[in-house]
N, C-alpha and C positions, 0 to 999 in steps of 0.2 A: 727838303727831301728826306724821306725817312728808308733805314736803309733796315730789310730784313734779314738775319740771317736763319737759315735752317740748318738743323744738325745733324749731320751724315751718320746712320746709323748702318753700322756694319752686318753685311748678311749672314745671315744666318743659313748656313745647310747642314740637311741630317749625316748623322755620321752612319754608319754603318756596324751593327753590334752583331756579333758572334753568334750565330742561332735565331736572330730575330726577324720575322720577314714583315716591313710591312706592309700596310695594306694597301696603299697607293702602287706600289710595286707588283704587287699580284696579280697577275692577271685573270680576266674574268674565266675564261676557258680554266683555267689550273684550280682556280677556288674550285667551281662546278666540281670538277675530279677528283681533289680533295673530302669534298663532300660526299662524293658518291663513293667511295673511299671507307668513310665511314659509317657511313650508313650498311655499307655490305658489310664489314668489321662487326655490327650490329648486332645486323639480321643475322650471322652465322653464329655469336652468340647470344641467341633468343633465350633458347632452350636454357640455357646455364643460368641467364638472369631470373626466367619463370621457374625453373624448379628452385633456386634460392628462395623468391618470393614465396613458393609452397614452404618450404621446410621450414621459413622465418615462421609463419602465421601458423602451423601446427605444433610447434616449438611453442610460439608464446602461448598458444590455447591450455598446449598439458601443462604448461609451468602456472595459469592464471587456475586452473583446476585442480592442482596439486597442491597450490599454498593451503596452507589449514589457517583455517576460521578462527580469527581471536577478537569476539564479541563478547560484552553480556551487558546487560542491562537489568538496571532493578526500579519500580515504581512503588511510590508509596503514595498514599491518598491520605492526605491529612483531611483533619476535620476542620469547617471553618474557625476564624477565634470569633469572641462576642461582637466584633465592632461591627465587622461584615455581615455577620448572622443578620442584627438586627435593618443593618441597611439593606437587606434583601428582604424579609420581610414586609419593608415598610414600603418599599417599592412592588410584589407581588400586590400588597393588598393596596394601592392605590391605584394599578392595574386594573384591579377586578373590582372595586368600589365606581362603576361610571354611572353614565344616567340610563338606563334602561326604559327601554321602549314598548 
């Protein structure tokens, strides 16, 4: 006879922390309130959020149009050397040497 034993693991229950609510504890009706809560919080400051968003985006415009320009740029046009010269040639006229009809 074979004998098993199993290992009594001790329960575990949550403690309860200072400030912290959680969410199995909350009830669905108080979340809802909470939320609506917020959301009014929100909507009363719309206006404050959108006139920030104005002032951000007219702010970066005249700072993006006020930096000054520091470009330049210079081109030079070299002439080919002999190597190339001649392999261009030699490819034009072998272009235009075909069988004509």
């Amino acid at each position: 006879m074979t004998q098993t034993a199993t290992k009594q693991h001790p329960e575990t229950t949550l403690q309860k922390v200072e400030g912290v609510v959680l969410l199995m504890e909350t009830p669905v009706k108080d979340s809802r309130e909470w939320q609506a809560q917020q959301l009014r919080l929100f909507w009363r400051h719309c206006c404050v959020f959108l006139r920030t968003g104005a002032l951000g985006l007219v702010a970066s415009t005249l700072v993006a149009f006020l930096i000054p320009k520091f470009f330049g740029s210079t081109a030079q046009v070299m002439p080919p050397d002999a190597q190339s010269l001649s392999r261009a040639m030699l490819a034009a006229m072998a272009s235009t040497k075909g069988p004509r009809s």
